[in-house]
DOKOLKE-841074 format. One record per residue: x, y negated, z of N, C-alpha, C, O, CB in turn; chain. Coordinates in steps of 0.05 Angstrom, whole numbers, plus 5000, padded with zeros to 4 digits. Atoms other than C-alpha are relative to their C-alpha. Glycine has a CB too. Example, Ala and Ser with C-alpha at 12.3 -4.5 7.8 and 13.67 -1.06 7.14 Angstrom:
# DOKOLKE-841074
node n_east 5018	n_north 5024	n_up 5000	ca_east 5246	ca_north 5090	ca_up 5156	c_east 5018	c_north 4976	c_up 5000	o_east 5039	o_north 4976	o_up 5013	cb_east 4980	cb_north 4999	cb_up 5025	kette A
node n_east 4984	n_north 5024	n_up 4999	ca_east 5273	ca_north 5021	ca_up 5143	c_east 4985	c_north 4978	c_up 5014	o_east 4995	o_north 4956	o_up 5018	cb_east 5009	cb_north 4991	cb_up 4971	kette A
This chain:
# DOKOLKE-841074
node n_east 5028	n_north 4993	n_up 4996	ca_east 2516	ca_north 1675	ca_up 2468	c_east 4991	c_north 4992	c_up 5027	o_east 5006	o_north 4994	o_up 5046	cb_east 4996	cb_north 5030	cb_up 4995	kette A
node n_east 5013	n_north 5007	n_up 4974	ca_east 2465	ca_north 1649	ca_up 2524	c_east 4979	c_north 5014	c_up 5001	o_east 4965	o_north 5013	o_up 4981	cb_east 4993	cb_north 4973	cb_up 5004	kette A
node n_east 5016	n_north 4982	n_up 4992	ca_east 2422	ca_north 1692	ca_up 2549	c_east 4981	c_north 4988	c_up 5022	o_east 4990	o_north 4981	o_up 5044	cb_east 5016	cb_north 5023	cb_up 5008	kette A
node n_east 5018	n_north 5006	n_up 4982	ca_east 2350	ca_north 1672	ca_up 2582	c_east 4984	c_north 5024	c_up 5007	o_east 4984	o_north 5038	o_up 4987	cb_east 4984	cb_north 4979	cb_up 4992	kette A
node n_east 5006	n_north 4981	n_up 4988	ca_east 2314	ca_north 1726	ca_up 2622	c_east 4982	c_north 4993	c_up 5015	o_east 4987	o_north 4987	o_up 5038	cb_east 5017	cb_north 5011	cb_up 5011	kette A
node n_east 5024	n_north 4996	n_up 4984	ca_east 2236	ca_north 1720	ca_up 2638	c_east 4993	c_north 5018	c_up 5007	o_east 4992	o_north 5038	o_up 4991	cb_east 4982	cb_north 4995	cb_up 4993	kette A
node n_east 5014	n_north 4970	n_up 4986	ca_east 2207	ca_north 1771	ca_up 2689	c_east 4979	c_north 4986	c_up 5011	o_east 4981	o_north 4967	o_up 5026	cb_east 5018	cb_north 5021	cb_up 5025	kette A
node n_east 5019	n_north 5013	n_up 4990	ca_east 2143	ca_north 1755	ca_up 2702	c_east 4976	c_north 5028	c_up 5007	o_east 4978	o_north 5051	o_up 4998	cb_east 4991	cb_north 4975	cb_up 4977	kette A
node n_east 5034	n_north 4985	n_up 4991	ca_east 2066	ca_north 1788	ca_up 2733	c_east 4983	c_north 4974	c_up 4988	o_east 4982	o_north 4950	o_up 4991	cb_east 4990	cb_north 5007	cb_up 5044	kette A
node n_east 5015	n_north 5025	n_up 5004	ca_east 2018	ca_north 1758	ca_up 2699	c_east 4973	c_north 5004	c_up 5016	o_east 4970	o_north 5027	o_up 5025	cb_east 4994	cb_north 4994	cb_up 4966	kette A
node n_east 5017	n_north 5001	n_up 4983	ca_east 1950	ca_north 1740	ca_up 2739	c_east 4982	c_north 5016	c_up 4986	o_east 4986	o_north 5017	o_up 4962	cb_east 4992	cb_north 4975	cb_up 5008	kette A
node n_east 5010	n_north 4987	n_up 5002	ca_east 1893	ca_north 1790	ca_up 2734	c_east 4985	c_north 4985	c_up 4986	o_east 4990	o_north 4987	o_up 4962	cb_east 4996	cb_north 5012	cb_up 5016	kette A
node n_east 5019	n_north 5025	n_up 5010	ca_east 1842	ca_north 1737	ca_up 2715	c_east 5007	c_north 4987	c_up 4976	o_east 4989	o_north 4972	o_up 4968	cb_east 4997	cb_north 4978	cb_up 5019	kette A
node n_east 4989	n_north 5016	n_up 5021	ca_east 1877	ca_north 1709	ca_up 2658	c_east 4979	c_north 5011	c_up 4972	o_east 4970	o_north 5034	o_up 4967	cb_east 5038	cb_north 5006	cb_up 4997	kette A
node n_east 5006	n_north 5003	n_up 5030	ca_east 1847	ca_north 1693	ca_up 2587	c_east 5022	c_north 5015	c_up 4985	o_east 5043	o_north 5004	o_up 4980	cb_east 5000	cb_north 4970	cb_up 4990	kette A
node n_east 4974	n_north 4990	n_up 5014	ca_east 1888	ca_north 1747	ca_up 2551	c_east 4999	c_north 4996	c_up 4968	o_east 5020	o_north 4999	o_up 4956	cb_east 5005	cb_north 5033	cb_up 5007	kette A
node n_east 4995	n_north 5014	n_up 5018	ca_east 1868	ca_north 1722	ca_up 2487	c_east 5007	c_north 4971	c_up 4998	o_east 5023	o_north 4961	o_up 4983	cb_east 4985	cb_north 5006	cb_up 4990	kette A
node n_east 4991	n_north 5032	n_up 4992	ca_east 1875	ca_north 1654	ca_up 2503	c_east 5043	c_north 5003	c_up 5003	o_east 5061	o_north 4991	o_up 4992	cb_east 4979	cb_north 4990	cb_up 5044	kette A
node n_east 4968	n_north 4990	n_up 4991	ca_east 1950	ca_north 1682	ca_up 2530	c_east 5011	c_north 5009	c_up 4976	o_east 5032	o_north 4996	o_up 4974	cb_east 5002	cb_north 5026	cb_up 5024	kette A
node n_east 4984	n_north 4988	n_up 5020	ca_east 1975	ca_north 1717	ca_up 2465	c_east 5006	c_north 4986	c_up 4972	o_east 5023	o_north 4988	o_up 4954	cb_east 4989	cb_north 5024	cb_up 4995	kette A
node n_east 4995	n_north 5025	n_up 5025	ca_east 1950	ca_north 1656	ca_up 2420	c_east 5037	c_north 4980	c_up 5015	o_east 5059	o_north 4976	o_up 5006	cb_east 4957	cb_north 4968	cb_up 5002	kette A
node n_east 4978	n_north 5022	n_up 4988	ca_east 1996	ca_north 1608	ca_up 2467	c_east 5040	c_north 5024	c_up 4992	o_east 5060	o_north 5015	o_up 4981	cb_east 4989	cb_north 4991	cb_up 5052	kette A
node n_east 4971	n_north 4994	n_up 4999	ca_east 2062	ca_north 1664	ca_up 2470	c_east 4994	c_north 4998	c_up 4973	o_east 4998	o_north 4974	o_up 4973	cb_east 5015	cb_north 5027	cb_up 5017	kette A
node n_east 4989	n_north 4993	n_up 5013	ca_east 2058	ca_north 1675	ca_up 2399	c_east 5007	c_north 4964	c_up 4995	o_east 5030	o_north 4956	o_up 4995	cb_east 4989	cb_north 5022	cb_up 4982	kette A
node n_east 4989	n_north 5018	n_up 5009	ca_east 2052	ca_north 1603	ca_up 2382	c_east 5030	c_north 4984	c_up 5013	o_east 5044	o_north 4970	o_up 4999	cb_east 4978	cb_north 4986	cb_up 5000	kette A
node n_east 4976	n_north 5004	n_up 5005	ca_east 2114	ca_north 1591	ca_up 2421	c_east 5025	c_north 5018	c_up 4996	o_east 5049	o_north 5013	o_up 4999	cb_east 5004	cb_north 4987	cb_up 5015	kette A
node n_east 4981	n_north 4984	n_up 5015	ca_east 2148	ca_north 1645	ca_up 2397	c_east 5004	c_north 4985	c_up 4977	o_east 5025	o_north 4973	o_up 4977	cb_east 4992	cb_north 5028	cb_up 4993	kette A
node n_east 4989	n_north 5024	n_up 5022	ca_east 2147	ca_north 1602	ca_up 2329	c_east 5012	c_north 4986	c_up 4998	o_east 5028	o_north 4981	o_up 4980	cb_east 4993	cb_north 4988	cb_up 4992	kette A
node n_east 4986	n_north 5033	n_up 4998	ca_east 2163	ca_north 1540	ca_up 2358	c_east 5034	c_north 5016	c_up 5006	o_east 5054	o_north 5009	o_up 4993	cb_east 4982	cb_north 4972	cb_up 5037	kette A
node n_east 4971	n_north 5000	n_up 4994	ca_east 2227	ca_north 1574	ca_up 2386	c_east 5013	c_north 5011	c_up 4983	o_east 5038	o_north 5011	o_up 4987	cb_east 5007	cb_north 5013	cb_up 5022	kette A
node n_east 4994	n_north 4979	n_up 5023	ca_east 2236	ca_north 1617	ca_up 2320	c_east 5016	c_north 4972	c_up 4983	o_east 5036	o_north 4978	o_up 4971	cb_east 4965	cb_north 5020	cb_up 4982	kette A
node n_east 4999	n_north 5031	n_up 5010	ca_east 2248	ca_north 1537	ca_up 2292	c_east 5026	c_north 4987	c_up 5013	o_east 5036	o_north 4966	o_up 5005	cb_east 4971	cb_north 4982	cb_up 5011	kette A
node n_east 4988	n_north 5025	n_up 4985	ca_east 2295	ca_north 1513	ca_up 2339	c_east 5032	c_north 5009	c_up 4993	o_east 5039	o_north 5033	o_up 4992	cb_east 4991	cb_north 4998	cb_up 5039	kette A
node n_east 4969	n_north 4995	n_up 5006	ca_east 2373	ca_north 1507	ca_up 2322	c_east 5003	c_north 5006	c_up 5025	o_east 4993	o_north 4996	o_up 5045	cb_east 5021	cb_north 4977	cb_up 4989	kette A
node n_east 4979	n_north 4987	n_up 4987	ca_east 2421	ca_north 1554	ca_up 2356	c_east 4982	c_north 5027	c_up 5009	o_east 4995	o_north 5044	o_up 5022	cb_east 5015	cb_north 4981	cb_up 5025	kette A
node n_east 5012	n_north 4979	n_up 4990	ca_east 2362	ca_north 1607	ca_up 2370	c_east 5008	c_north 5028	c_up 4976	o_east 5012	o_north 5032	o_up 4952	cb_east 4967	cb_north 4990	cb_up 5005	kette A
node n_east 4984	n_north 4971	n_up 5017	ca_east 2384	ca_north 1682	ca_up 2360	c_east 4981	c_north 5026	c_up 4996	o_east 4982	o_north 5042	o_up 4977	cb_east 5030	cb_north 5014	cb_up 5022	kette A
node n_east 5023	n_north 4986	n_up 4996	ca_east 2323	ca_north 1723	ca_up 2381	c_east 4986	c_north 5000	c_up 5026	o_east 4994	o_north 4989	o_up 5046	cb_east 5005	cb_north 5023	cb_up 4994	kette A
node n_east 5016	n_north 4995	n_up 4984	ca_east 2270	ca_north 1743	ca_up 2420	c_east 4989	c_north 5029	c_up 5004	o_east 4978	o_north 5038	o_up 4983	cb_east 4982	cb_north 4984	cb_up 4995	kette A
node n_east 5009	n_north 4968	n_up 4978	ca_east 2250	ca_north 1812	ca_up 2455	c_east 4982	c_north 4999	c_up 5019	o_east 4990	o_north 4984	o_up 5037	cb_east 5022	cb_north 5012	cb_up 5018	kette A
node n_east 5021	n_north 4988	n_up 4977	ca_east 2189	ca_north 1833	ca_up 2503	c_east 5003	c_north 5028	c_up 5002	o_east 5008	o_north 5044	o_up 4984	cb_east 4968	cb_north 4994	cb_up 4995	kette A
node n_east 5000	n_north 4970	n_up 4990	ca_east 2187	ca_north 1893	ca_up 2542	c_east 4979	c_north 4996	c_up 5024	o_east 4985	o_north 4983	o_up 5044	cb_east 5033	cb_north 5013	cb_up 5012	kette A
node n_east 5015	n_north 4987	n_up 4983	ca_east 2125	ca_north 1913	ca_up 2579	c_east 5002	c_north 5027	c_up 5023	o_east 5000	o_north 5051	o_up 5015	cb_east 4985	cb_north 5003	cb_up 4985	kette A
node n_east 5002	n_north 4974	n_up 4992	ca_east 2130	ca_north 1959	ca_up 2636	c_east 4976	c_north 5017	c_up 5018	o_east 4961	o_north 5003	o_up 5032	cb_east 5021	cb_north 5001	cb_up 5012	kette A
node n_east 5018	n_north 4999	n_up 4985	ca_east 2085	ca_north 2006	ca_up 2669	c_east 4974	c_north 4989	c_up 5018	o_east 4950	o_north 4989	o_up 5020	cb_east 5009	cb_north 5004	cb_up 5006	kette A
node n_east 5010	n_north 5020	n_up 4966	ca_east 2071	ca_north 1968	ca_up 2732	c_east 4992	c_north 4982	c_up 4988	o_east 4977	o_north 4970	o_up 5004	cb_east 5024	cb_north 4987	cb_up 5025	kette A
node n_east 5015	n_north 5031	n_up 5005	ca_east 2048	ca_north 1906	ca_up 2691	c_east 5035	c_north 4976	c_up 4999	o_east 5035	o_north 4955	o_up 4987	cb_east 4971	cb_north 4990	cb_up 5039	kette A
node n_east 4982	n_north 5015	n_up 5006	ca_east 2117	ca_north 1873	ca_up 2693	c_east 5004	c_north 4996	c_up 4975	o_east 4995	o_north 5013	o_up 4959	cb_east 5019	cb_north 5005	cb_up 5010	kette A
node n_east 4995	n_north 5007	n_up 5031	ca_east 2142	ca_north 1836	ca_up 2626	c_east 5026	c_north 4991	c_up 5006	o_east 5033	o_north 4980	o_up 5027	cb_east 4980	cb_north 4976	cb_up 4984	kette A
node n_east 4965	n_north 5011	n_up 4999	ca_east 2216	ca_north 1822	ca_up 2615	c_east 4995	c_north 4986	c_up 4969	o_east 4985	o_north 4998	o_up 4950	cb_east 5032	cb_north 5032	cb_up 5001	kette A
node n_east 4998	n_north 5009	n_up 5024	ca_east 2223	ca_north 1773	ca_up 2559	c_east 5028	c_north 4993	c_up 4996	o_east 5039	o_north 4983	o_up 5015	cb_east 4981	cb_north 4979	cb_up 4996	kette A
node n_east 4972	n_north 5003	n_up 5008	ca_east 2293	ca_north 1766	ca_up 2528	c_east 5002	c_north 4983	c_up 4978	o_east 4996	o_north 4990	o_up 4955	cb_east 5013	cb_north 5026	cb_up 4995	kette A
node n_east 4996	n_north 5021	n_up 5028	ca_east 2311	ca_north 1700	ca_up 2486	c_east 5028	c_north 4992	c_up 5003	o_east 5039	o_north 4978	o_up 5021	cb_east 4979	cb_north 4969	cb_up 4997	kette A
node n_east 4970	n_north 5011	n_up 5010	ca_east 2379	ca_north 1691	ca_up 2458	c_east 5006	c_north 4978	c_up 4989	o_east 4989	o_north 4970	o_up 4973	cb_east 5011	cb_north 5015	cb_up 4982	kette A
node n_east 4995	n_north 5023	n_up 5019	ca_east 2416	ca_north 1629	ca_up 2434	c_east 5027	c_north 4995	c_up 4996	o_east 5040	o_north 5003	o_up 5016	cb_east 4989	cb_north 4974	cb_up 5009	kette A
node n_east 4979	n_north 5002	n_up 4994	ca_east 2481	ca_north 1611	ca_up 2415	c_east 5017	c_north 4986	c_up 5019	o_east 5041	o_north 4990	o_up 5019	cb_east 5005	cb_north 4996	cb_up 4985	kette A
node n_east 4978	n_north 5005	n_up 4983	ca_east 2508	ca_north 1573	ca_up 2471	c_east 4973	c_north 4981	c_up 5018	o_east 4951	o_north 4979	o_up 5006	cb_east 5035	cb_north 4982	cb_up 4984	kette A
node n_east 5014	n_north 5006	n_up 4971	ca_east 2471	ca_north 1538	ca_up 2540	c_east 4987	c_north 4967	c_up 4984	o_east 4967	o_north 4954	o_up 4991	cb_east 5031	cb_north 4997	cb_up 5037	kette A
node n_east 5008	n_north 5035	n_up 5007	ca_east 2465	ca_north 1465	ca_up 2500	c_east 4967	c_north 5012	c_up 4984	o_east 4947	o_north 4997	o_up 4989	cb_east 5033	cb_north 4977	cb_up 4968	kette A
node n_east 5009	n_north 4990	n_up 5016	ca_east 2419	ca_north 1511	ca_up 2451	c_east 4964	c_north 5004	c_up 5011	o_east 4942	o_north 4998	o_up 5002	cb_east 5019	cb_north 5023	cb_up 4994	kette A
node n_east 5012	n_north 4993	n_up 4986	ca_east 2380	ca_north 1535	ca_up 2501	c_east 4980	c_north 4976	c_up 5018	o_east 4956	o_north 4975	o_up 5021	cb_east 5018	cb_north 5014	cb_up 5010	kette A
node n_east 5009	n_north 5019	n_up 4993	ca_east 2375	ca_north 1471	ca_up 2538	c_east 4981	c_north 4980	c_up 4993	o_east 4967	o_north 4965	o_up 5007	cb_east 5014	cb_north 4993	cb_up 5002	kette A
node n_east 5003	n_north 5026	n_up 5024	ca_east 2356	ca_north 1431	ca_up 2479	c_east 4955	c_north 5014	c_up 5000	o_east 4935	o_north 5000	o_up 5000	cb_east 5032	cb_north 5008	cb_up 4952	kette A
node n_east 5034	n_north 4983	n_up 4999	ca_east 2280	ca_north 1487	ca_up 2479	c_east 4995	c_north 4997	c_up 5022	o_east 4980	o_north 5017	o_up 5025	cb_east 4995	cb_north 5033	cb_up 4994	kette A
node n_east 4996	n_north 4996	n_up 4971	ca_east 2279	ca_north 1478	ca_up 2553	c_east 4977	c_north 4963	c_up 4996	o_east 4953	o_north 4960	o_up 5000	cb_east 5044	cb_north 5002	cb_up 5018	kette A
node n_east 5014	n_north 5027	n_up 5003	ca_east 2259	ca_north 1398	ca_up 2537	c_east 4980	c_north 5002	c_up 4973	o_east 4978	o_north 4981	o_up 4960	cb_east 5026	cb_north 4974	cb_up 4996	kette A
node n_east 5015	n_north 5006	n_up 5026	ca_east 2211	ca_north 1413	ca_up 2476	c_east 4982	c_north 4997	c_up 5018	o_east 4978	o_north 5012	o_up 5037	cb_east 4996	cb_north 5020	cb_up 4974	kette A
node n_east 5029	n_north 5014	n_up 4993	ca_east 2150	ca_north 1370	ca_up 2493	c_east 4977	c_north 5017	c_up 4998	o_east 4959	o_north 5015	o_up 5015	cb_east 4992	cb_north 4976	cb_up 4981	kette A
node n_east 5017	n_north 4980	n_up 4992	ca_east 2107	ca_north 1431	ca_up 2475	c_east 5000	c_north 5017	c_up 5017	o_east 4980	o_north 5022	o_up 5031	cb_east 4998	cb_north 5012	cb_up 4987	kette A
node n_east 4995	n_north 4981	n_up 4988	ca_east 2144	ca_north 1482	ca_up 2506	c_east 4991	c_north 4996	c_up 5034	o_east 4979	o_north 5011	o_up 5050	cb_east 5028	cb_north 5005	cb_up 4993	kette A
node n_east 5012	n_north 5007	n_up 4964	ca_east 2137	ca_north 1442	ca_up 2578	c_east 4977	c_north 5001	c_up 4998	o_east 4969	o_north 5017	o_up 5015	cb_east 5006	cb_north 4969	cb_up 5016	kette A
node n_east 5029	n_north 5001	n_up 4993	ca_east 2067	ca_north 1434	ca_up 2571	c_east 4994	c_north 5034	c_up 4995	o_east 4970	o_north 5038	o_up 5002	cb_east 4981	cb_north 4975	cb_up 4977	kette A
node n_east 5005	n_north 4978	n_up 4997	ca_east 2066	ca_north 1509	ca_up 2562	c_east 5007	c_north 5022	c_up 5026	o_east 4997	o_north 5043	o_up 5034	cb_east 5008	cb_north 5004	cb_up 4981	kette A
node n_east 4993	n_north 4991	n_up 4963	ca_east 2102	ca_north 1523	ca_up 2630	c_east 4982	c_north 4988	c_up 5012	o_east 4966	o_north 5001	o_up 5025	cb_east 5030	cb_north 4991	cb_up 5017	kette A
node n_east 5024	n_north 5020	n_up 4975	ca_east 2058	ca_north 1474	ca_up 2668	c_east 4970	c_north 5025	c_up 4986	o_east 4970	o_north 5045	o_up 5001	cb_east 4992	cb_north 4945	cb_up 4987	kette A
node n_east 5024	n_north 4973	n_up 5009	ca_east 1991	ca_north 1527	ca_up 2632	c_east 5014	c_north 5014	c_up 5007	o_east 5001	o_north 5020	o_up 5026	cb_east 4988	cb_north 5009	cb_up 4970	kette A
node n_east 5002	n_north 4968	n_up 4990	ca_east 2027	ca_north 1588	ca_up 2651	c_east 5006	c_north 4995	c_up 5032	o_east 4986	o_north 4999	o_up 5047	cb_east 5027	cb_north 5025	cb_up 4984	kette A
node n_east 5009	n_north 5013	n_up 4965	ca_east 2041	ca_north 1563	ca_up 2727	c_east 4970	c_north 4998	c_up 5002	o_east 4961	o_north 5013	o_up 5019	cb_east 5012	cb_north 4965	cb_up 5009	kette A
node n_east 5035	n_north 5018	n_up 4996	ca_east 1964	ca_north 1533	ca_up 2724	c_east 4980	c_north 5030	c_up 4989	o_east 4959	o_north 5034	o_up 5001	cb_east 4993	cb_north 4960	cb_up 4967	kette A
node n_east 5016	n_north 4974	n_up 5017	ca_east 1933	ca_north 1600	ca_up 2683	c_east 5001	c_north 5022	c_up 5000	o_east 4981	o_north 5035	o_up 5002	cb_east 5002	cb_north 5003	cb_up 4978	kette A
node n_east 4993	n_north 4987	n_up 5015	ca_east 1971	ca_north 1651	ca_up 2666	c_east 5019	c_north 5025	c_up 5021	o_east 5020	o_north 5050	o_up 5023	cb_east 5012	cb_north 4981	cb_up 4977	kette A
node n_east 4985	n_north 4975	n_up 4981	ca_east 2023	ca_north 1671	ca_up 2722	c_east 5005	c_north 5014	c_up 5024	o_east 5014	o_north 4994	o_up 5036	cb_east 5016	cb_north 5000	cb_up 5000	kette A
node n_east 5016	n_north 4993	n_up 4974	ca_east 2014	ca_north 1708	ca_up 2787	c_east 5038	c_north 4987	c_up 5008	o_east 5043	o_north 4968	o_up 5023	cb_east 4982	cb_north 5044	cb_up 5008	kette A
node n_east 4973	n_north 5008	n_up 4988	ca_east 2098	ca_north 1701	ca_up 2794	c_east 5014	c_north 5007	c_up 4975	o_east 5007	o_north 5020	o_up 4955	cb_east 5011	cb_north 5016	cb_up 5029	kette A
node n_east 4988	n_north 4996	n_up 5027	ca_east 2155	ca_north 1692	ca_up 2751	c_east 5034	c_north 4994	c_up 5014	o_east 5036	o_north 4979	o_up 5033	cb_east 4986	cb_north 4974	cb_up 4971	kette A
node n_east 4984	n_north 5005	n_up 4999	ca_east 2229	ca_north 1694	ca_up 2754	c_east 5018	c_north 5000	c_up 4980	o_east 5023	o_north 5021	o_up 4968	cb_east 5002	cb_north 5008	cb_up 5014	kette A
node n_east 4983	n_north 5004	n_up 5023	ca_east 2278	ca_north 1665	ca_up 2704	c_east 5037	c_north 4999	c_up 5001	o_east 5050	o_north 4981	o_up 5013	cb_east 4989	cb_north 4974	cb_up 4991	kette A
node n_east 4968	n_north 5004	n_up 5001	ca_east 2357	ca_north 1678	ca_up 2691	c_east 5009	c_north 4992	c_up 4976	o_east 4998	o_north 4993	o_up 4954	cb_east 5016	cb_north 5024	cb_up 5006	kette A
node n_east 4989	n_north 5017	n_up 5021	ca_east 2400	ca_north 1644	ca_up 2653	c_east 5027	c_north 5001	c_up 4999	o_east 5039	o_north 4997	o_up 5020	cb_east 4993	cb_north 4972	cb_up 5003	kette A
node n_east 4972	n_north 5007	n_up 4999	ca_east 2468	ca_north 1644	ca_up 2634	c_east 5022	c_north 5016	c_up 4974	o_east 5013	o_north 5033	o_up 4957	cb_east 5008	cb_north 5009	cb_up 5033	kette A
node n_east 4972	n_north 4988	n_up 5015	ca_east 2536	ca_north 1667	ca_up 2593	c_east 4999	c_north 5026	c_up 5014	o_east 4998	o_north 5028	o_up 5039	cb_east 5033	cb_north 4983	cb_up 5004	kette A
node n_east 4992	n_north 4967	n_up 4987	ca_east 2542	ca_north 1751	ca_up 2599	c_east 5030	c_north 4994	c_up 5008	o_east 5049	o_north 4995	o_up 4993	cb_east 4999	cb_north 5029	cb_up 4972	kette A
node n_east 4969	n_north 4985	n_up 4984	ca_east 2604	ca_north 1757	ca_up 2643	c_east 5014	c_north 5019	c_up 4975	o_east 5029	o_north 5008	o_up 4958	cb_east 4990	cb_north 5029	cb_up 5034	kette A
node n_east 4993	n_north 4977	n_up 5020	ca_east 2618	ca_north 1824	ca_up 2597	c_east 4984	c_north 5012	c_up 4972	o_east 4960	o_north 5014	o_up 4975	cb_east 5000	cb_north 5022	cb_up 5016	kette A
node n_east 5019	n_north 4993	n_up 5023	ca_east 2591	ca_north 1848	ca_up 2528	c_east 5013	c_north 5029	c_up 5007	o_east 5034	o_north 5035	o_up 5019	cb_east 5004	cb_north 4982	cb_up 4965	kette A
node n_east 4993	n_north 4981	n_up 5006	ca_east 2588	ca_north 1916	ca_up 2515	c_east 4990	c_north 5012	c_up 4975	o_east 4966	o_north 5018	o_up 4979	cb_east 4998	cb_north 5012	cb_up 5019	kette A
node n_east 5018	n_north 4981	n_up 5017	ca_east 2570	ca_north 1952	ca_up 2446	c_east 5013	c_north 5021	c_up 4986	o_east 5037	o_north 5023	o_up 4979	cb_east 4987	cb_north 4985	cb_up 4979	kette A
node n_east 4998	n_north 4973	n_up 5018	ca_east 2560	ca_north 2020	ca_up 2409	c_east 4983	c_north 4996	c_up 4972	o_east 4963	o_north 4981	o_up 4970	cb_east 4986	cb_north 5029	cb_up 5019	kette A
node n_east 5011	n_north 5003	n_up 5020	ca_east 2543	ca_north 2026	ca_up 2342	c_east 5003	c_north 5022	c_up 4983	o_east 5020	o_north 5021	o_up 4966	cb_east 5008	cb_north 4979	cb_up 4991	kette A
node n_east 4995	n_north 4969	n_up 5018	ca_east 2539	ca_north 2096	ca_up 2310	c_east 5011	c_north 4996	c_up 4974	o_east 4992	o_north 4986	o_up 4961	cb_east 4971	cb_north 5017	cb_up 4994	kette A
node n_east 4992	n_north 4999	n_up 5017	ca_east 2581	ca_north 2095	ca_up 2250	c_east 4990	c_north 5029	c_up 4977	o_east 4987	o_north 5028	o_up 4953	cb_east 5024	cb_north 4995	cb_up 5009	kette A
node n_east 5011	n_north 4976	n_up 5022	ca_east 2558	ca_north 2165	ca_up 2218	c_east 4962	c_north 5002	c_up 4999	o_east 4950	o_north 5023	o_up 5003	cb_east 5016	cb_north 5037	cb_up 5013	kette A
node n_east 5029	n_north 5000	n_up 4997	ca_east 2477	ca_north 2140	ca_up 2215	c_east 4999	c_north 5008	c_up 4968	o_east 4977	o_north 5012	o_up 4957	cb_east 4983	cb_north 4968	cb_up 5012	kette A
């Protein structure tokens, strides 16, 4: 599993409909792409967003990284959309899971 990790503020001024057409449409596009595992948002409080997209392995990942849409959708959220943003990337070091067996 590869794990990408958007944290972003988005700008006060922003088109937030304009903004929710563009994430969902690439939520689709990435919903499309071989080796993708999911996608997660978490809003907090403060206005931060953590977005969480899984794939099976870094080539997977890489391969949505070069979609000709997707760039032209980083260049609009830089230019539109984001006050600041920080992205991680990589193989979890450690997994850990629980899974209640008596649900």
């Amino acid at each position: 599993m590869y794990l990408v990790v958007f944290r972003n503020r988005k700008r006060a001024d922003i088109d937030a409909p304009a903004y929710s057409r563009d994430a969902a449409d690439m939520e689709r596009l990435a919903r499309e792409q071989p080796g993708f595992l999911g996608f997660k948002s978490y809003a907090a409080d403060d206005g931060e967003v953590i977005a969480l997209s899984e794939w099976v392995d870094e080539d997977a990942a890489l391969a949505w990284r070069r979609i000709a849409a997707h760039a032209e959708m980083q260049a609009r959220g830089r230019s539109d959309y984001y006050e600041s943003y920080t992205l991680f990337a990589g193989t979890p070091s450690r997994i850990h899971h629980f899974d209640r067996q008596d649900k």
